[in-house]
LUMGU-494502 format. One record per residue (C-alpha): residue in three letters; y, x, z. Coordinates in steps of 0.2 Angstrom, whole numbers, padded with zeros to 4 digits, always signed. Layout:
REM LUMGU-494502
alaYXZ/...
REM end
This chain:
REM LUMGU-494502
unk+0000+0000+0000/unk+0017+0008-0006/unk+0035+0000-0004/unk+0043-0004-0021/unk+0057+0006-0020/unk+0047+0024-0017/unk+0038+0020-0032/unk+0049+0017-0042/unk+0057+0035-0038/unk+0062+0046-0057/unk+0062+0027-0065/unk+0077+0026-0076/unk+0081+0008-0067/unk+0093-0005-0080/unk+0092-0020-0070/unk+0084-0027-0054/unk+0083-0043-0048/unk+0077-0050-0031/unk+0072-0034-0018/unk+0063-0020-0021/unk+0057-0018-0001/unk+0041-0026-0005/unk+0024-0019+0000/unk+0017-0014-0016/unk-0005-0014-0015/unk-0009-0014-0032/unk-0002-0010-0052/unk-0008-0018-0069/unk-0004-0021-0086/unk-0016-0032-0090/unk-0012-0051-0083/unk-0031-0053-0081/unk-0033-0040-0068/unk-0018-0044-0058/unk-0021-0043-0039/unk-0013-0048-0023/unk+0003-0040-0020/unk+0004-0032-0037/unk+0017-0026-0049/unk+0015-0030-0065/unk+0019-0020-0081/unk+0027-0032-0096/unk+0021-0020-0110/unk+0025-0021-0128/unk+0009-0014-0136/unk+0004-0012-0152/unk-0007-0029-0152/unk-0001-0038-0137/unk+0015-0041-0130/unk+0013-0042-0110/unk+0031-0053-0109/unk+0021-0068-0114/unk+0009-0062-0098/unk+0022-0063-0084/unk+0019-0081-0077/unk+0000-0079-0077/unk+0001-0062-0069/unk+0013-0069-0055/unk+0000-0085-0053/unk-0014-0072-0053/unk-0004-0064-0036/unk+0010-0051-0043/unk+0024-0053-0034/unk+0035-0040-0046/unk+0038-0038-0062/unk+0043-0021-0073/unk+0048-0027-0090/unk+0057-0021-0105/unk+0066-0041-0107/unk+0071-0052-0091/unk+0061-0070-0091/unk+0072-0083-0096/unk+0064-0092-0080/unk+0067-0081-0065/unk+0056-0087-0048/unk+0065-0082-0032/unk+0051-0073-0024/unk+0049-0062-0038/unk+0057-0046-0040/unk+0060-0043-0057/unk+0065-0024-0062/unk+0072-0020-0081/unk+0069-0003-0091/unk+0073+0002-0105/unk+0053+0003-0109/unk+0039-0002-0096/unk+0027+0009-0106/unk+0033+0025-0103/unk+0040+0020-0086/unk+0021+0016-0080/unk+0014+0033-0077/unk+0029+0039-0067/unk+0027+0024-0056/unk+0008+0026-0054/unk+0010+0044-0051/unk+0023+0037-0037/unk+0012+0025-0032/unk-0006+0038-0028/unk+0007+0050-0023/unk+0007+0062-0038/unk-0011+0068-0037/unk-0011+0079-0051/unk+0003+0090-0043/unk-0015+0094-0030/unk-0027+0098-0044/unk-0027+0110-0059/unk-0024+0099-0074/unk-0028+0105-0091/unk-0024+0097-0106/unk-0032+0099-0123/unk-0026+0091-0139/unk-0031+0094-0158/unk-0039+0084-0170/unk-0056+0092-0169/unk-0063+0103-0151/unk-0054+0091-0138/unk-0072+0086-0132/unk-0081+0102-0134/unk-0068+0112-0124/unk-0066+0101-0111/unk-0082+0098-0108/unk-0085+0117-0110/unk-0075+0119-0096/unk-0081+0108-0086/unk-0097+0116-0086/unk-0091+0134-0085/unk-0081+0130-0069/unk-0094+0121-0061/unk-0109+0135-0063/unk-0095+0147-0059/unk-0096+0135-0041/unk-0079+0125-0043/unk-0080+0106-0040/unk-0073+0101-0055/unk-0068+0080-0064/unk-0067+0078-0083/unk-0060+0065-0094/unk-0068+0065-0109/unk-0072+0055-0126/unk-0089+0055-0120/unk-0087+0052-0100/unk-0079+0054-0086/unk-0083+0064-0070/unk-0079+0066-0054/unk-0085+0081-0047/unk-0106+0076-0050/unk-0101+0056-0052/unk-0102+0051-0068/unk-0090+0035-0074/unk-0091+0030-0093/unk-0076+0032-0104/unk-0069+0018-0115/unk-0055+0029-0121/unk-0052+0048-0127/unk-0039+0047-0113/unk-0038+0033-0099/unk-0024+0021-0098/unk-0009+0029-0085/unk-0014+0019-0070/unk-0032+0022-0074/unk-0030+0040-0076/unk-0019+0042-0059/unk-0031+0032-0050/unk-0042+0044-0056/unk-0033+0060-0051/unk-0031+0051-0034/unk-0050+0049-0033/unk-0053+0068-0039/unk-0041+0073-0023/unk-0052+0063-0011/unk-0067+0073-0015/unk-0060+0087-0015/unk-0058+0093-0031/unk-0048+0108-0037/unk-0048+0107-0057/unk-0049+0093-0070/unk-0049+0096-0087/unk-0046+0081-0099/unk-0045+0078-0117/unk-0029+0073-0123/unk-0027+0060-0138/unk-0014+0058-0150/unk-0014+0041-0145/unk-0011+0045-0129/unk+0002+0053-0130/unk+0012+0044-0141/unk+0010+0026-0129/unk+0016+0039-0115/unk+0000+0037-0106/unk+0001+0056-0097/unk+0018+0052-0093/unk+0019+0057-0074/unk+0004+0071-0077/unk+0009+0089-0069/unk-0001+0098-0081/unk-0007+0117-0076/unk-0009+0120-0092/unk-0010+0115-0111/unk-0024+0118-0127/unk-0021+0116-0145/unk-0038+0114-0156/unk-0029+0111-0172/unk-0023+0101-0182/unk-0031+0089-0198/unk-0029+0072-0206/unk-0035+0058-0194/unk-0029+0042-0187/unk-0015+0038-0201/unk-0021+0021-0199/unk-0011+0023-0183/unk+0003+0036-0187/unk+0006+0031-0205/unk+0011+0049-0208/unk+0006+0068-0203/unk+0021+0072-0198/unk+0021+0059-0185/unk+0002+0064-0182/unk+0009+0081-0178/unk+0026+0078-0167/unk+0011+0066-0157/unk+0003+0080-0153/unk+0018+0092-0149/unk+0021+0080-0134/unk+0012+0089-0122/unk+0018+0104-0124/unk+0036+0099-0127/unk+0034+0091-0106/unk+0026+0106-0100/unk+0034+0113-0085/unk+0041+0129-0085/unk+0026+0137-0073/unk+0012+0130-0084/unk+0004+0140-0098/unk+0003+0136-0115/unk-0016+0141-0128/unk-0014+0138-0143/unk-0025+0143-0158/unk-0017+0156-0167/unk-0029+0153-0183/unk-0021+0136-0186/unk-0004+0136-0198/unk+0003+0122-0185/unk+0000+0131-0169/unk+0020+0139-0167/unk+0024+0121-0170/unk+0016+0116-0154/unk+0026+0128-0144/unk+0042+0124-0153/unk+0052+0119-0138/unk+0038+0122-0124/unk+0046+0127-0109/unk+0029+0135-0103/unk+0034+0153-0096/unk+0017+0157-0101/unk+0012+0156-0119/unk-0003+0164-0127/unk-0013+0162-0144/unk-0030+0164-0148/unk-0041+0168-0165/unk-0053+0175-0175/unk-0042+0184-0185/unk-0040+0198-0176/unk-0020+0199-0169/unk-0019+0184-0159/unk-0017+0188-0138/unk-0037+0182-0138/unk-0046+0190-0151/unk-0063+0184-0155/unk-0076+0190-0168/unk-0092+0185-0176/unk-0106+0197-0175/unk-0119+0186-0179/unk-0122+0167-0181/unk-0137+0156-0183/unk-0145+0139-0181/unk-0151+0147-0164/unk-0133+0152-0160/unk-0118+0164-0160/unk-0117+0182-0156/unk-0099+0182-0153/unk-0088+0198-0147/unk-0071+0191-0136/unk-0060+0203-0132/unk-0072+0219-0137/unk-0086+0210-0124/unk-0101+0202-0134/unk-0111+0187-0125/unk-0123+0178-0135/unk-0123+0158-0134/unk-0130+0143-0140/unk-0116+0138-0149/unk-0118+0138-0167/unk-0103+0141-0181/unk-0086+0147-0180/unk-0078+0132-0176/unk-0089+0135-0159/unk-0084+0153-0160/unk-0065+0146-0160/unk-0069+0133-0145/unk-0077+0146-0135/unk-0061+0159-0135/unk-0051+0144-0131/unk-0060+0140-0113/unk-0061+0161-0110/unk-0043+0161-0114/unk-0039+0145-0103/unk-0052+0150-0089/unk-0043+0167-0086/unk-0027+0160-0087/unk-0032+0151-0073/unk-0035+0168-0065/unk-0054+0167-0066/unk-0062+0188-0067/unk-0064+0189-0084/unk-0083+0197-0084/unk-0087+0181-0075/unk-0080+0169-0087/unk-0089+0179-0098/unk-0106+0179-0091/unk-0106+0162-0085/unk-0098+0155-0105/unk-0115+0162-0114/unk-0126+0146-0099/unk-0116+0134-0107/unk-0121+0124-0120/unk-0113+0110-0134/unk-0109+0091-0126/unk-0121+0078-0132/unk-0115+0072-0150/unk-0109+0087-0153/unk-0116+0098-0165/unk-0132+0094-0155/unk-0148+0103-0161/unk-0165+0092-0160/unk-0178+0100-0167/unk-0200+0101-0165/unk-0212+0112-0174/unk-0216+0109-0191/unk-0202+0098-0194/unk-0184+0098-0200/unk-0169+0105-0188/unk-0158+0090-0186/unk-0138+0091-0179/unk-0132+0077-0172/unk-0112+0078-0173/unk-0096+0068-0170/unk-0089+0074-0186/unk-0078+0060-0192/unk-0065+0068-0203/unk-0063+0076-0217/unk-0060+0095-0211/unk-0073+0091-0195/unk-0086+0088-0208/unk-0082+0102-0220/unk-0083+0116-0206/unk-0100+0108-0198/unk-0108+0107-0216/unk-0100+0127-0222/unk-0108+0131-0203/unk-0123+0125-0210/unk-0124+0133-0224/unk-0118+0149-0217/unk-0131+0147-0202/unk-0146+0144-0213/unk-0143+0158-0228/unk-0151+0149-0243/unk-0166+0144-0232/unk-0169+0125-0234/unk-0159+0112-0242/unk-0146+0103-0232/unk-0146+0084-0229/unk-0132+0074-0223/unk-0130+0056-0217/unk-0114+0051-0216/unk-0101+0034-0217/unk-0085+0032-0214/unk-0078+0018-0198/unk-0072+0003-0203/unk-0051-0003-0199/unk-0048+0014-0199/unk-0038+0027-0208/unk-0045+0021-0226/unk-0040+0038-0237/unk-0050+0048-0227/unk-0068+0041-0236/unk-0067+0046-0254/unk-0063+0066-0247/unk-0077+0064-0234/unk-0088+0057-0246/unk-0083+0071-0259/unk-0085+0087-0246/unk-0103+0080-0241/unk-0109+0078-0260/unk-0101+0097-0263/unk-0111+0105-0247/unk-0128+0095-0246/unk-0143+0096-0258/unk-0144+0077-0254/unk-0130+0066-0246/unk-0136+0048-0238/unk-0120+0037-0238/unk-0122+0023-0224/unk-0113+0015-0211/unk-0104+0021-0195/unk-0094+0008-0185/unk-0089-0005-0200/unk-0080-0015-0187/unk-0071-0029-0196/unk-0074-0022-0214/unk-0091-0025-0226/unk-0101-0008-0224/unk-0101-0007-0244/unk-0085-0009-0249/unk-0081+0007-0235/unk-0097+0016-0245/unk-0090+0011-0261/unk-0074+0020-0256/unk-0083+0037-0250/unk-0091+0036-0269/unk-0074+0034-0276/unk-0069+0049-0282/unk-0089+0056-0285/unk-0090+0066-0303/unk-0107+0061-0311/unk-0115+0076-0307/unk-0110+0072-0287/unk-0115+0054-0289/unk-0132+0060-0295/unk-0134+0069-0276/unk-0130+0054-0267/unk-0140+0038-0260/unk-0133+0024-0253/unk-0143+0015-0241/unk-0131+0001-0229/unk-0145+0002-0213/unk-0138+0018-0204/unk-0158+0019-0195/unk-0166+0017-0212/unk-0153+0029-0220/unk-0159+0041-0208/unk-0179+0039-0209/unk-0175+0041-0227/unk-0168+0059-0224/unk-0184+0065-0215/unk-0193+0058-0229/unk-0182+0067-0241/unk-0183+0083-0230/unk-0196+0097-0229/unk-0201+0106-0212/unk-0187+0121-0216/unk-0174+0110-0222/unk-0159+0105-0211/unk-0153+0086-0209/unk-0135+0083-0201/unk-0131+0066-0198/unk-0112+0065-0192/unk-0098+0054-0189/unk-0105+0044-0172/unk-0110+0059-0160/unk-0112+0053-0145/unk-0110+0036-0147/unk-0124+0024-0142/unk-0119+0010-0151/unk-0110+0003-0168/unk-0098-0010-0169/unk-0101-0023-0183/unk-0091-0038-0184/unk-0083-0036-0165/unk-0097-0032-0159/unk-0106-0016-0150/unk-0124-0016-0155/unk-0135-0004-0147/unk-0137+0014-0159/unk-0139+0030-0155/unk-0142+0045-0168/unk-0149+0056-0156/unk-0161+0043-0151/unk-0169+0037-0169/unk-0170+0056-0173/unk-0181+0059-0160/unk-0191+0044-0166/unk-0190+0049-0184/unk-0196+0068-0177/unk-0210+0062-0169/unk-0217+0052-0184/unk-0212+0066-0196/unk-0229+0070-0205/unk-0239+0058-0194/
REM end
């Protein structure tokens, strides 16, 4: 329970009406949530407008309001308190109102198109082996030291991800490490974050369904380094042609790049890679890994980079990095004897896809054919599907085009459009089947036992969304299958 007026500490106030000495015991913005004693956030969102919410929230128990627009009925029990925008007012009051956890814990950031995943989970899991009680936020789940919560967003809502922090502080916990969307940051939803520190993966066409343009794409990205305070850090990946962007107008004191070219501030090289993995030298120190690939090689320098940035010995980063292994959906390996190696990746852009199938076919040195299954979501950026279905048809022996999430759209017309731009010769390579688990029994029977099969765009996922709903899916899970039965 906080009083109104302490939370609403750092708020840019335009107007308040009624008193704001009221015991606050809960926050929402959504009116179906609304508890006793709440405030409630009139948000202007991007389907919904939470204005036409404030009567049912104060029925529902909220006894003030923080809106963008005064009702035209005001209630006299009700304190009602106008800003200029409720949305990227929320996180500082929730911040006020758990009492500004992350300024408690280590918060690291990491934003880019592709990586966010791999490098937080990454360090997730080299901070707890190396005996740190550790929370992650992540497209794929949450945790909270060993408790694990499921994620319905890259990155959490602002009173979520307060809430959150606050519980992270309760147990104990020194470091967090959390992805950080593009979305996110453009709804202000790490608004009130104290970050420790900031990551940038890089940079590639995605979600212009959202941001209409890359250049919007981009200065969405630049927001969390631009709010940086001046005692944070700042990684970015040197090897990407918009990382000085990102750190255009960071005031971290600390500002570092790493890469594999050679003359970034963490330097990282390639000795050997593999479909077993990499033998990879950072900064003149070789550790072998399980990761496989150079985008892997490039993750890895990143979480080195950030774990001694976070003053961590740097032989211990080191030996502790090569125990780690890839998150699930994420250039996950299944593989049995006598069978085809299967990778199992989230790869659901363009650039993602060409690296993960150039891996592969650095990886496995003319040794077996490469098979990919592959679609494209549905009510998503819509240009991306005739380049993904091009760079598929370029790198495979034998592409399988099939669905992902169609969501509200029909599964062909999205296949349609990843054939679209197809020469003949290309076309020839390609099958389309619309049944994402017979698409993928069809690449084990396409494949031999050396052949590779990647079957991207879903990752972790268990699930695809057709026509508003979540069916139950999993890639991982009808590869086993298909593994099992292979040869049979």
């Amino acid at each position: 329970m906080k009083i109104l007026r302490d939370i609403l500490f750092r708020v840019s106030i335009v107007e308040v009406v009624g008193s704001t000495n009221l015991a606050i015991e809960g926050l929402s913005a959504d009116s179906r949530r609304v508890g006793k004693n709440s405030l409630f956030f009139a948000c202007r969102g991007t389907q919904v407008d939470g204005h036409a919410y404030i009567s049912l929230a104060i029925e529902l128990g909220a006894i003030a309001v923080l809106c963008d627009d005064l009702p035209e009925q005001l209630l006299p029990h009700i304190t009602y308190v106008r800003v200029a925008n409720s949305a990227a007012t929320m996180g500082w009051v929730a911040a006020n109102f758990h009492g500004n956890p992350s300024s408690k814990l280590k918060v690291v950031g990491v934003t880019g198109t592709n990586g966010k995943t791999s490098v937080a989970t990454g360090l997730y899991d080299l901070f707890s082996k190396m005996g740190f009680a550790c929370g992650l936020l992540s497209t794929v789940e949450n945790r909270i030291g060993a408790e694990v919560v499921p994620a319905t967003h890259t990155t959490p809502d602002a009173i979520s991800l307060q809430a959150f922090f606050q519980s992270m502080v309760d147990k104990g916990i020194g470091y967090c490490f959390m992805e950080v969307s593009s979305h996110a940051l453009d709804q202000h939803r790490t608004t009130g974050v104290e970050f420790a520190g900031a990551i940038f993966t890089n940079i590639t066409q995605d979600h212009l369904d959202y941001h209409k343009t890359f250049a919007r794409y981009i200065e969405a990205k630049k927001k969390l380094f631009d709010a940086l305070p001046s005692q944070a850090w700042a990684l970015v990946n040197g090897d990407d042609r918009n990382a000085k962007v990102m750190l255009q107008n960071c005031k971290a004191s600390f500002q570092y790049t790493y890469g594999l070219r050679g003359d970034e501030d963490i330097k990282g090289k390639i000795v050997e890679n593999s479909l077993d993995g990499l033998l990879l030298q950072i900064q003149q120190k070789e550790i072998s890994t399980p990761f496989v690939g150079k985008f892997n090689a490039s993750n890895l320098l990143a979480m080195y980079g950030a774990a001694v940035l976070l003053k961590q010995n740097s032989d211990s980063v080191l030996t502790h990095l090569s125990m780690i292994g890839p998150p699930a959906g994420r250039f996950q390996r299944l593989s049995k004897p006598g069978c085809p190696t299967v990778f199992v990746d989230y790869a659901h852009t363009p650039d993602a896809l060409e690296k993960v199938l150039m891996t592969l076919k650095e990886s496995t040195q003319g040794q077996g054919h490469i098979i990919t299954v592959v679609g494209c979501g549905g009510n998503r950026d819509a240009t991306k599907r005739p380049i993904m279905g091009k760079i598929s048809a370029q790198y495979s022996w034998k592409s399988i085009f099939t669905s992902d999430n169609p969501r509200n759209e029909d599964p062909s017309a999205i296949i349609k459009a990843m054939q679209s731009e197809l020469s003949l010769e290309e076309k020839v390579s390609v099958l389309t089947i619309e049944s994402r688990s017979e698409a993928i029994k069809a690449a084990f029977k396409l494949a031999m036992p050396y052949d590779v099969i990647l079957i991207a765009g879903k990752g972790h996922e268990n699930y695809q969304e057709i026509q508003g709903q979540k069916q139950p899916f999993d890639d991982a899970t009808e590869a086993r299958n298909d593994l099992n039965e292979y040869n049979s």
